[in-house]
LOVEX-957729 format. One record per atom (N, C-alpha, C): residue in three letters; x, y, z. Coordinates in steps of 0.1 Angstrom, whole numbers, padded with zeros to 4 digits, always signed. Example, Ala and Ser with C-alpha at 12.3 -4.5 7.8 and 13.67 -1.06 7.14 Angstrom:
2
Ala+0132-0057+0078Ala+0123-0045+0078Ala+0132-0033+0078Ser+0128-0022+0071Ser+0137-0011+0071Ser+0129+0000+0079
end
This chain:
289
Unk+0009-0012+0000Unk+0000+0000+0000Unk+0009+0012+0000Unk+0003+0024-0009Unk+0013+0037-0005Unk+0011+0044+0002Unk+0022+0051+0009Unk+0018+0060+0019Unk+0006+0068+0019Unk+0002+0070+0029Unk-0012+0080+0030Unk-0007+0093+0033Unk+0002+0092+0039Unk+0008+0109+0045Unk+0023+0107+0038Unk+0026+0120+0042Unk+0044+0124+0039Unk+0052+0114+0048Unk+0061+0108+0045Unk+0066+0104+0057Unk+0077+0108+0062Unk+0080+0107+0077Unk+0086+0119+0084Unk+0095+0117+0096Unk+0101+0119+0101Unk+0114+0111+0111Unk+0104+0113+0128Unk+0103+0101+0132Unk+0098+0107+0145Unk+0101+0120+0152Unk+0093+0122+0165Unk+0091+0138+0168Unk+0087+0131+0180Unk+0097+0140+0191Unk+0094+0139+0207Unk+0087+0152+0209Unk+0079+0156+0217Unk+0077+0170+0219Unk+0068+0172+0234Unk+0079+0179+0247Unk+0080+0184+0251Unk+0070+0198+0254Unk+0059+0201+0267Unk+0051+0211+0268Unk+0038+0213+0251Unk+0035+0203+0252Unk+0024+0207+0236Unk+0016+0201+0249Unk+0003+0218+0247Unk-0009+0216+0255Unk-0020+0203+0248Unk-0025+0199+0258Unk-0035+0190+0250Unk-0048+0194+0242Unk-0052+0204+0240Unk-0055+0210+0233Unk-0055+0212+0215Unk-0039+0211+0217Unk-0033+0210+0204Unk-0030+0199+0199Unk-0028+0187+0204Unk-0021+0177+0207Unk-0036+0165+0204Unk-0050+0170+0208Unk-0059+0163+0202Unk-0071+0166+0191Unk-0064+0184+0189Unk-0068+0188+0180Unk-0064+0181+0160Unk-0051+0176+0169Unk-0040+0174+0152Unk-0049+0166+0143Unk-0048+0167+0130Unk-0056+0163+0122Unk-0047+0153+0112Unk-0031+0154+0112Unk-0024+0150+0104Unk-0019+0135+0109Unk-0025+0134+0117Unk-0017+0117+0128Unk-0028+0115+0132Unk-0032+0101+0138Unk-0039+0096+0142Unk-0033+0088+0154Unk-0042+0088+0165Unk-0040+0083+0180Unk-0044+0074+0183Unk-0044+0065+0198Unk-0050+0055+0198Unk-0064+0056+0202Unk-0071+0067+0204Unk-0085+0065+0202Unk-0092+0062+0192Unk-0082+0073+0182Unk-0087+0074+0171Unk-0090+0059+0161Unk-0078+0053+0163Unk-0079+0038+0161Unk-0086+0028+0161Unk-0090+0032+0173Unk-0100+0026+0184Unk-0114+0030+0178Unk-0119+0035+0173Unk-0131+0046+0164Unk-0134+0039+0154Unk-0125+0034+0143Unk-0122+0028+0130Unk-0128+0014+0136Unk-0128+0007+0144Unk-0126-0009+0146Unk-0144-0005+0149Unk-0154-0019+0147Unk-0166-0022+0154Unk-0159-0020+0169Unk-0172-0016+0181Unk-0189-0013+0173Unk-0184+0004+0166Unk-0172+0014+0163Unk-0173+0020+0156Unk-0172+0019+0141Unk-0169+0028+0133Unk-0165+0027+0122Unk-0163+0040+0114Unk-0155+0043+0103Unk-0144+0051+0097Unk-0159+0065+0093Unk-0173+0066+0093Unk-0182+0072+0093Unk-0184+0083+0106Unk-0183+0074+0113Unk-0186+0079+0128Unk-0170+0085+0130Unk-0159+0080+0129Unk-0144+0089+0133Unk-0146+0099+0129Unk-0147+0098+0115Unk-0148+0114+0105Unk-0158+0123+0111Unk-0167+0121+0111Unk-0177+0132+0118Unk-0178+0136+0136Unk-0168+0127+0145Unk-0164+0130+0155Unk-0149+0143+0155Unk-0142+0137+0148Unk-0129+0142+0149Unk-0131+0159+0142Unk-0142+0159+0133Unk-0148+0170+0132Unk-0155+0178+0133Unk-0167+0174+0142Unk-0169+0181+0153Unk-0166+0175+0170Unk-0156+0181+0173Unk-0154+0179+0186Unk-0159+0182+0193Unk-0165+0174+0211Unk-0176+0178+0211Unk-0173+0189+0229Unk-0183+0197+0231Unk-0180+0202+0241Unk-0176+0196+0254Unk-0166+0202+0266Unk-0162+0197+0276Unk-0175+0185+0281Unk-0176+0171+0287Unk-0185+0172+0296Unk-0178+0169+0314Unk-0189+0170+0318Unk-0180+0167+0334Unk-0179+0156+0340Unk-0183+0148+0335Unk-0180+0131+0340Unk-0164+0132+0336Unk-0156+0137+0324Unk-0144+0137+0324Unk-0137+0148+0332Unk-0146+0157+0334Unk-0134+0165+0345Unk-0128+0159+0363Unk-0139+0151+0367Unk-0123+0147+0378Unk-0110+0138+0372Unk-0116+0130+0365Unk-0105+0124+0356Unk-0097+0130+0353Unk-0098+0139+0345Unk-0085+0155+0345Unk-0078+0159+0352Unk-0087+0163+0365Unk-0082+0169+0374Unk-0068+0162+0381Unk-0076+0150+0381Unk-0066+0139+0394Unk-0055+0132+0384Unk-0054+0135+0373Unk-0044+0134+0366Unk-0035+0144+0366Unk-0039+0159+0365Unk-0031+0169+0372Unk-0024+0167+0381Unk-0035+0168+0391Unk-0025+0163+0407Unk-0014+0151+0409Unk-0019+0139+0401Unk-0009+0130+0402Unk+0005+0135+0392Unk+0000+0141+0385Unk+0012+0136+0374Unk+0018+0152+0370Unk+0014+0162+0376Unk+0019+0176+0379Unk+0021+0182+0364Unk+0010+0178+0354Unk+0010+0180+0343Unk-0006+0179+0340Unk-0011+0188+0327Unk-0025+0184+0323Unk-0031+0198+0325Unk-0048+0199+0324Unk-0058+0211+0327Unk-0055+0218+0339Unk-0056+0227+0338Unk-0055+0240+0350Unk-0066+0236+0355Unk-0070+0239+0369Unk-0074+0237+0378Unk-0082+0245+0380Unk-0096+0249+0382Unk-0100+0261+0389Unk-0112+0259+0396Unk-0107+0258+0412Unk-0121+0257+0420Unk-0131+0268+0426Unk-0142+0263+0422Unk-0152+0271+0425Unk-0160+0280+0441Unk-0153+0283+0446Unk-0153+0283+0463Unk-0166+0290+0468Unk-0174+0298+0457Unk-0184+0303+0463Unk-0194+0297+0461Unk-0193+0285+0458Unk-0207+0278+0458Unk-0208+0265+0459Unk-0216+0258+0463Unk-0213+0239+0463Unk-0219+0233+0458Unk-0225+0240+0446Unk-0233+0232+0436Unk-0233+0243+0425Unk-0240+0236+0410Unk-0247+0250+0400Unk-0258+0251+0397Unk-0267+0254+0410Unk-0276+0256+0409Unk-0282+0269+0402Unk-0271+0278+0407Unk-0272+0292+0405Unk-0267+0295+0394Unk-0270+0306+0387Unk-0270+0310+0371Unk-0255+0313+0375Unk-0252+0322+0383Unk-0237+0324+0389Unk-0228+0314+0389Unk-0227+0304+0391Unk-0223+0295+0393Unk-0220+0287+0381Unk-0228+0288+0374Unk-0227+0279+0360Unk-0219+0291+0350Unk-0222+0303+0352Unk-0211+0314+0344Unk-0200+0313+0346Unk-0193+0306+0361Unk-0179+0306+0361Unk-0173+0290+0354Unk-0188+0283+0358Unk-0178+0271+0355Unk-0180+0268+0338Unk-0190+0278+0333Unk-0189+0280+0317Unk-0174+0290+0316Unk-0174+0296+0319Unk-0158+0305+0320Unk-0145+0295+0319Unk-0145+0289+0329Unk-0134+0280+0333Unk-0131+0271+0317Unk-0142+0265+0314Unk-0141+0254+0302Unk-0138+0264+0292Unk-0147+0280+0288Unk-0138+0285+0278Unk-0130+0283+0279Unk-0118+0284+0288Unk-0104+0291+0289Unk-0097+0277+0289Unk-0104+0268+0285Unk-0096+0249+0285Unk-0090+0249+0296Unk-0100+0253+0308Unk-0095+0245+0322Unk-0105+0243+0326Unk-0104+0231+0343Unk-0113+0222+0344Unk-0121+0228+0359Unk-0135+0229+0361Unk-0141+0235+0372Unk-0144+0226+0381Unk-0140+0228+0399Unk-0145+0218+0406Unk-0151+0227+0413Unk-0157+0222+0421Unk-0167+0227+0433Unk-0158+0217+0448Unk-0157+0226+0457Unk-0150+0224+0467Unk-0152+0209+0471Unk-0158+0206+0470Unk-0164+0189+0475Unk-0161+0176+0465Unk-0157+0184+0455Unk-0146+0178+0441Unk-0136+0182+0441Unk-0132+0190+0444Unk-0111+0195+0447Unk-0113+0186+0460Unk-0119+0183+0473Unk-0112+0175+0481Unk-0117+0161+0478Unk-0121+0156+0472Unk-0122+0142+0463Unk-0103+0141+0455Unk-0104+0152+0449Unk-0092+0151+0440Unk-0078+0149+0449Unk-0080+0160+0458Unk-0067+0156+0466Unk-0068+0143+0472Unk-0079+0137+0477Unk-0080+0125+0485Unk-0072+0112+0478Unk-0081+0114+0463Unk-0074+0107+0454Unk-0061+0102+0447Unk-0056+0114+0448Unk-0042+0118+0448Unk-0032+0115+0456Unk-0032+0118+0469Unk-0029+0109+0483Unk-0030+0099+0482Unk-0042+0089+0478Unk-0039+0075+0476Unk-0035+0068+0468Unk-0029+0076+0453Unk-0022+0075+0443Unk-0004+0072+0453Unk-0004+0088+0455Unk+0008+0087+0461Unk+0009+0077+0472Unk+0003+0074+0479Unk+0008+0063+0492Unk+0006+0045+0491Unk+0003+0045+0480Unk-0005+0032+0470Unk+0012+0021+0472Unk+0015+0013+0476Unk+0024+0009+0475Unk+0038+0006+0464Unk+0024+0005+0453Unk+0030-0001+0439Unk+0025+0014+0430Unk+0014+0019+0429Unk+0013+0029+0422Unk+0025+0044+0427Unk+0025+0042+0441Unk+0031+0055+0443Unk+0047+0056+0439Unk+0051+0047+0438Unk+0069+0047+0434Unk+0065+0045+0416Unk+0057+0041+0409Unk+0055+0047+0396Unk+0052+0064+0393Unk+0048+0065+0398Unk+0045+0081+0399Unk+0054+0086+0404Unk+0066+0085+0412Unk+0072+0094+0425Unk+0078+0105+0412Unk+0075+0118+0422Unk+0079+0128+0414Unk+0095+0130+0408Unk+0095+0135+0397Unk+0114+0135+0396Unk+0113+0124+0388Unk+0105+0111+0388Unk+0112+0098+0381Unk+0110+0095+0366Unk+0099+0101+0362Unk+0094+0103+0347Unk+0090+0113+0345Unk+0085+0115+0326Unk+0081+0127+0325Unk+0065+0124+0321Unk+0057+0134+0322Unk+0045+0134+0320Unk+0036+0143+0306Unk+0036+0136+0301Unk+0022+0140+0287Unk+0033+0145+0278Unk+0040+0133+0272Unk+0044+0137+0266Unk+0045+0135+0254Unk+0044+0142+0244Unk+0037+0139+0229Unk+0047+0135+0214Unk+0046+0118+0216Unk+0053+0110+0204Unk+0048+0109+0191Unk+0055+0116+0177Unk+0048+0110+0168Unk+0062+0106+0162Unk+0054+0093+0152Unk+0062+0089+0141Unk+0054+0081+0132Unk+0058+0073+0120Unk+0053+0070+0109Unk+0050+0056+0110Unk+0038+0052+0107Unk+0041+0035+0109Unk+0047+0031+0097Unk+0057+0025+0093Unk+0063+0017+0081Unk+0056+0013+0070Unk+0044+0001+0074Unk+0035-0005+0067Unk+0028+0004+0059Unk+0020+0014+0065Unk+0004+0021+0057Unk+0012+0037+0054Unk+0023+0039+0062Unk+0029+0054+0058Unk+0018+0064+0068Unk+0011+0061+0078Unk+0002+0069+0084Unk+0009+0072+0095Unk+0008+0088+0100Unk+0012+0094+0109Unk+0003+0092+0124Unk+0013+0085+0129Unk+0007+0080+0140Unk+0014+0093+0155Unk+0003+0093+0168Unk+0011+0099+0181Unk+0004+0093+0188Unk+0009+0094+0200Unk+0007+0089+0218Unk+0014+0097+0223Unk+0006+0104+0238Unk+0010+0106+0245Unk+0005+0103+0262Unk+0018+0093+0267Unk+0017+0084+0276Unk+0014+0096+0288Unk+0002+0090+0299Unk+0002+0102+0313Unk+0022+0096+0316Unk+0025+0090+0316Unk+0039+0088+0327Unk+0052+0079+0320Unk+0058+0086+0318Unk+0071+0078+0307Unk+0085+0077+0318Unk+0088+0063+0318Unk+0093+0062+0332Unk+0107+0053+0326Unk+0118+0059+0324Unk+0130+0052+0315Unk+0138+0048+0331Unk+0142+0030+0327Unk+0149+0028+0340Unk+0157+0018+0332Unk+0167+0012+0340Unk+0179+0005+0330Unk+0174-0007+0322Unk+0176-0010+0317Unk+0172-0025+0307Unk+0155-0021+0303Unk+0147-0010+0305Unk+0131-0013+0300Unk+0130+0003+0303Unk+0119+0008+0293Unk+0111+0020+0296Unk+0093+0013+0299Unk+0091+0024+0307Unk+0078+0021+0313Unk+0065+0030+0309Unk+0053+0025+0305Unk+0045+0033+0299Unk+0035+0034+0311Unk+0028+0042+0320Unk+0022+0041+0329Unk+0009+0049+0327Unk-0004+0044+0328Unk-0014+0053+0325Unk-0026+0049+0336Unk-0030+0065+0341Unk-0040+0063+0350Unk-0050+0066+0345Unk-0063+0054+0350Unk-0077+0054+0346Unk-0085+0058+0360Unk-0093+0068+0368Unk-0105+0067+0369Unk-0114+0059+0366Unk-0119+0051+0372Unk-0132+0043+0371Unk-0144+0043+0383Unk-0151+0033+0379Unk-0166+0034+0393Unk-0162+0017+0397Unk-0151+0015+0391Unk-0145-0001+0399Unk-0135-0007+0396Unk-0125-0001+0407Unk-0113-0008+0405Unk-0110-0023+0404Unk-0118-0032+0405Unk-0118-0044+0410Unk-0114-0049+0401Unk-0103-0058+0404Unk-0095-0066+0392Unk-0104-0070+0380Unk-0115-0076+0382Unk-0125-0083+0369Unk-0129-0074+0362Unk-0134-0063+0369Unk-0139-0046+0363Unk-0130-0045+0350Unk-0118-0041+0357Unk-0107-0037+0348Unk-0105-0043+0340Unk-0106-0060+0338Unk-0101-0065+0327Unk-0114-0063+0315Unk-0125-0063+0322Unk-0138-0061+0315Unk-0138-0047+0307Unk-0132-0038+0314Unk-0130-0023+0310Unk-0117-0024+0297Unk-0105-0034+0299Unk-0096-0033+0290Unk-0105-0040+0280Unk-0118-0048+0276Unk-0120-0055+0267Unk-0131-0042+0260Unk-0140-0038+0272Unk-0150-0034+0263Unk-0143-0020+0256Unk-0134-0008+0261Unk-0127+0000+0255Unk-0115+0000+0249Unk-0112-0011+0243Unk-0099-0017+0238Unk-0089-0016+0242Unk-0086-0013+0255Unk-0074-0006+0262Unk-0062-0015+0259Unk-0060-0023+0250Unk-0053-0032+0246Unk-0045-0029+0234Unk-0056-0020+0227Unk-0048-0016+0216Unk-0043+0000+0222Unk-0041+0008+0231Unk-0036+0018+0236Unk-0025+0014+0238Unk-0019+0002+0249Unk-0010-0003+0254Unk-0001-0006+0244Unk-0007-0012+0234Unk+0004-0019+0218Unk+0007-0003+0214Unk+0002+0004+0212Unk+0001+0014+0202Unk+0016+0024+0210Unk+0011+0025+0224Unk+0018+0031+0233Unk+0035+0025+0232Unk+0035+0015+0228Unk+0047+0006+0232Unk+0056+0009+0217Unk+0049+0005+0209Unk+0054+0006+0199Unk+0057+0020+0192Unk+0053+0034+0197Unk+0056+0047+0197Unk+0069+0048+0203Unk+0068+0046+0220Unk+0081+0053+0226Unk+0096+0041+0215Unk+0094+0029+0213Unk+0102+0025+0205Unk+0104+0027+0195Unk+0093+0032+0184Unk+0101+0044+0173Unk+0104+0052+0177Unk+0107+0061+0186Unk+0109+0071+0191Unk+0120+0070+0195Unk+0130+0058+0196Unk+0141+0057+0201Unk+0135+0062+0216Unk+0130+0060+0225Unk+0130+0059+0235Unk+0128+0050+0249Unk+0133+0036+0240Unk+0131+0024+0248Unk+0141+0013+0237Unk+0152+0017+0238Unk+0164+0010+0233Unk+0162-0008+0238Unk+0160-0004+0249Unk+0159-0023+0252Unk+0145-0025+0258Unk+0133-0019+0246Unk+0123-0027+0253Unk+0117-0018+0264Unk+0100-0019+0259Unk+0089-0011+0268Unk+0077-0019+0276Unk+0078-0017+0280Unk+0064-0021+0292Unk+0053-0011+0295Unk+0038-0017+0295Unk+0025-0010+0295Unk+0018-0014+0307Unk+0014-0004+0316Unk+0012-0009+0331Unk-0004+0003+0332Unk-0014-0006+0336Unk-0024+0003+0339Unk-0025+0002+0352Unk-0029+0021+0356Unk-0033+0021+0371Unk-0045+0025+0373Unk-0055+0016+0376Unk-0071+0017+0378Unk-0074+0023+0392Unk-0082+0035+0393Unk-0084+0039+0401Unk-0100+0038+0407Unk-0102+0037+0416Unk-0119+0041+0419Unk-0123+0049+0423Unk-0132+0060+0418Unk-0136+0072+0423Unk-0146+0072+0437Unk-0148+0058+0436Unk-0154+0058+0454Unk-0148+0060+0466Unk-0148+0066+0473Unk-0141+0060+0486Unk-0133+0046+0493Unk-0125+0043+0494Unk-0110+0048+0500Unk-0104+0049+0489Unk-0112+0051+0479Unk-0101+0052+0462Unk-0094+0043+0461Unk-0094+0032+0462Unk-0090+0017+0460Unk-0079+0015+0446Unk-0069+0013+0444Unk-0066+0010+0433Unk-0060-0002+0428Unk-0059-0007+0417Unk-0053-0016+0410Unk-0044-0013+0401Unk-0035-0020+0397Unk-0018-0020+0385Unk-0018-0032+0385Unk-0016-0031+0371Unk-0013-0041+0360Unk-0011-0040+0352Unk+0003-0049+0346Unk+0007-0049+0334Unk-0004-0057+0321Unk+0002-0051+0307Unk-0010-0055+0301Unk-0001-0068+0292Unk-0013-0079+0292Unk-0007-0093+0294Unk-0002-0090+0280Unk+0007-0100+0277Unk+0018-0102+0264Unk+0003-0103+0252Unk-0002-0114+0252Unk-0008-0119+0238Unk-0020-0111+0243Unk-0023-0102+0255Unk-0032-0092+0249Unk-0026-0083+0240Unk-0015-0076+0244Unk-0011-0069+0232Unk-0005-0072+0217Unk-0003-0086+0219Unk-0002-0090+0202Unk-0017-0087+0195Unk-0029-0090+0207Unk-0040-0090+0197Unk-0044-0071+0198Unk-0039-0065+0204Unk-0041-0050+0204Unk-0033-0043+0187Unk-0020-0049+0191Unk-0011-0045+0180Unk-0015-0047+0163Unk-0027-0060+0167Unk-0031-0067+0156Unk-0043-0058+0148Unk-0051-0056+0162Unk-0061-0047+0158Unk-0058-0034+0150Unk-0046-0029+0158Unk-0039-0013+0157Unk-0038-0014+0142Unk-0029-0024+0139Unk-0025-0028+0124Unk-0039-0027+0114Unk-0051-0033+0113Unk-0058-0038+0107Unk-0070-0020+0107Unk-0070-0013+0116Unk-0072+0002+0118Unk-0064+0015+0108Unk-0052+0006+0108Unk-0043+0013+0101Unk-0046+0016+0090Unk-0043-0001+0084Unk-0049-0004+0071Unk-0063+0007+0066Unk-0075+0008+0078Unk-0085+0014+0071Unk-0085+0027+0067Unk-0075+0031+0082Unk-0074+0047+0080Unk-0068+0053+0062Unk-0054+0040+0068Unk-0046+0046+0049Unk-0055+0045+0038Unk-0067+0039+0039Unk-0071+0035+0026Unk-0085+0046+0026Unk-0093+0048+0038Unk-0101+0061+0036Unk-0093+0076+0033Unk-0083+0077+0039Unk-0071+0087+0036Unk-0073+0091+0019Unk-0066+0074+0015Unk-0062+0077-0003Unk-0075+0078-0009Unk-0087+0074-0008Unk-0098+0077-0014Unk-0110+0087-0009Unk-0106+0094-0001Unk-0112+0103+0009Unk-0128+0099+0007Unk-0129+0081+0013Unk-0140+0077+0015Unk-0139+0074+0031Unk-0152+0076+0037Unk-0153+0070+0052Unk-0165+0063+0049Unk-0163+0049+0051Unk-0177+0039+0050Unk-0188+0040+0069Unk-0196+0038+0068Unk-0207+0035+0079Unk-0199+0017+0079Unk-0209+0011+0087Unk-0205-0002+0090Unk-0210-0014+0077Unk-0220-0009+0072Unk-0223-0017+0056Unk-0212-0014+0048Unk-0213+0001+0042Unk-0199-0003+0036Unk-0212-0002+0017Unk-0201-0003+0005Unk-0210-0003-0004Unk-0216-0020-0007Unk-0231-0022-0006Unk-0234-0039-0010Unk-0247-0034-0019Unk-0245-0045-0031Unk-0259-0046-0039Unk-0273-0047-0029Unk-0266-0056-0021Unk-0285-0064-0016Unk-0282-0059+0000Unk-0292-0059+0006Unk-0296-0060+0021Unk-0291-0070+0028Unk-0280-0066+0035Unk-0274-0080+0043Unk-0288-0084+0056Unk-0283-0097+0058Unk-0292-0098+0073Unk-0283-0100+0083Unk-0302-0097+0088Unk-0288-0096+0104Unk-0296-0105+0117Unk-0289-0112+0128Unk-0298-0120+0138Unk-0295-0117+0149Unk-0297-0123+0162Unk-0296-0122+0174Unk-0282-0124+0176Unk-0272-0122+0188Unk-0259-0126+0189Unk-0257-0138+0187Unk-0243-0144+0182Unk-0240-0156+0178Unk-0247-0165+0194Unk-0237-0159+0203Unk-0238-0172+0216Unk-0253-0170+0221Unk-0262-0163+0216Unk-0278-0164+0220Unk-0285-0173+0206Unk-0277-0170+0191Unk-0284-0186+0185Unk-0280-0193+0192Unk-0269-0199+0194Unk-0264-0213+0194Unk-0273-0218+0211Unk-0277-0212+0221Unk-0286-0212+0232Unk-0302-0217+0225Unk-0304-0205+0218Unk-0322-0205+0218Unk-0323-0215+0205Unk-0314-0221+0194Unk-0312-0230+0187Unk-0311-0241+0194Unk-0309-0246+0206Unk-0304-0261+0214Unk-0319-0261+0221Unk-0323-0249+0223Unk-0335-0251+0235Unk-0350-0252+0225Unk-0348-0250+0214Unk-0362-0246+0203Unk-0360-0251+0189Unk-0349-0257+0187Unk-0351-0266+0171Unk-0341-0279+0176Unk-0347-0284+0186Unk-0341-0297+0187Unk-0353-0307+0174
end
């Protein structure tokens, strides 16, 4: 296949706000990736990635407590005169705050965030991945995939270079840290092809000479903030890398024909369609014996 884009020497970069960084239109990321593959598809990326859509606030503690942990990310701006937005007042500042691409808490969400934060840092295993000084944070990798010629970036929350391995560290927010949650959460949001995507960036990047590692830190926004870490298993990331690969492929080829298909795609006739596979093979055993 020929390249889709120019192709171009990897690029480390150092202080690029996020802003700009998920604005870019010339590279594609691992969400973006992630968009292309069912239940999305290359219809729905295109009309996402162009209109982007306004802040909402289920993502702003997630922001926040990424700030605090990782001393990088959205400005901060708490709301002190009020503990809710109920009031028209209230909702003008914290419309204010999101103009200005920072993130609004209300006092009883800044001490959520610090709580959270605190138990990032005192976490036994999460807090010496984070310890301040040891890596850098949000920091924005592009380079070219070989195969499709497509300009690919990642940028890891916590890039952690130690002798023989660099370390890719990413904190998630969730409503359940519980080990099965998470693995349920790496399957239903492909957090698998993040981790491949992740790995294989800082090593074009020349940033992992001998070899990278992908470690998630699941957090719970409940009380005592509970967390989990874990590495992401080997042959999940072959099958992430595989997916990454097979996304690629679609992107370079909507690129060169500046087509985005829906999930049909062009067909003469009406495909059909049934119940999930593992519900025939059930209600087929129990009703056409």
């Amino acid at each position: 296949m020929t390249a889709a884009v120019e192709v171009e020497a990897p690029q480390i970069i150092d202080g690029l706000s996020a802003e700009v960084y998920h604005a870019d239109k010339t590279s594609i990321s691992s969400s973006g990736l992630r968009a292309l593959l069912n239940p999305g598809c290359p219809a729905q990326f295109r009309y996402d990635r162009d209109h982007p859509q306004a802040p909402k606030r289920e993502f702003d503690l997630g922001n926040a407590v990424h700030a605090a942990v990782l001393g990088e990310g959205h400005d901060i701006v708490e709301i002190t005169e009020f503990a809710d937005y109920k009031k028209a007042d209230a909702r003008a500042l914290r419309d204010e705050a999101y103009a200005a691409g920072k993130v609004p808490l209300l006092p009883k969400e800044k001490a959520q965030v610090d709580a959270m934060a605190k138990a990032v840092r005192e976490h036994p295993l999460a807090g010496p991945l984070f310890a301040p000084g040891s890596g850098i944070a949000e920091r924005s990798i592009y380079w070219t995939d070989p195969a499709t010629g497509v300009r690919c970036r990642v940028r890891p929350d916590w890039l952690k270079q130690l002798p023989g391995t660099t370390l890719c560290v990413d904190l998630k927010t969730t409503t359940d840290a519980n080990p099965e949650a998470c693995s349920k959460a790496i399957e239903s949001y492909s957090y698998h092809q993040q981790g491949a995507l992740y790995i294989d960036g800082v090593q074009a990047a020349g940033l992992a000479p001998e070899g990278a590692r992908f470690f998630y830190v699941f957090q719970s926004k409940k009380a005592p903030y509970l967390i989990t870490v874990r590495e992401l298993a080997d042959q999940d990331q072959d099958i992430g890398r595989a997916r990454n690969e097979r996304a690629l492929r679609i992107y370079a080829e909507c690129l060169a024909n500046d087509e985005w298909p829906d999930w049909t795609g062009p067909v003469d006739t009406i495909p059909q369609i049934g119940i999930p596979t593992w519900a025939t093979l059930r209600q087929a055993e129990e009703f056409l014996k």
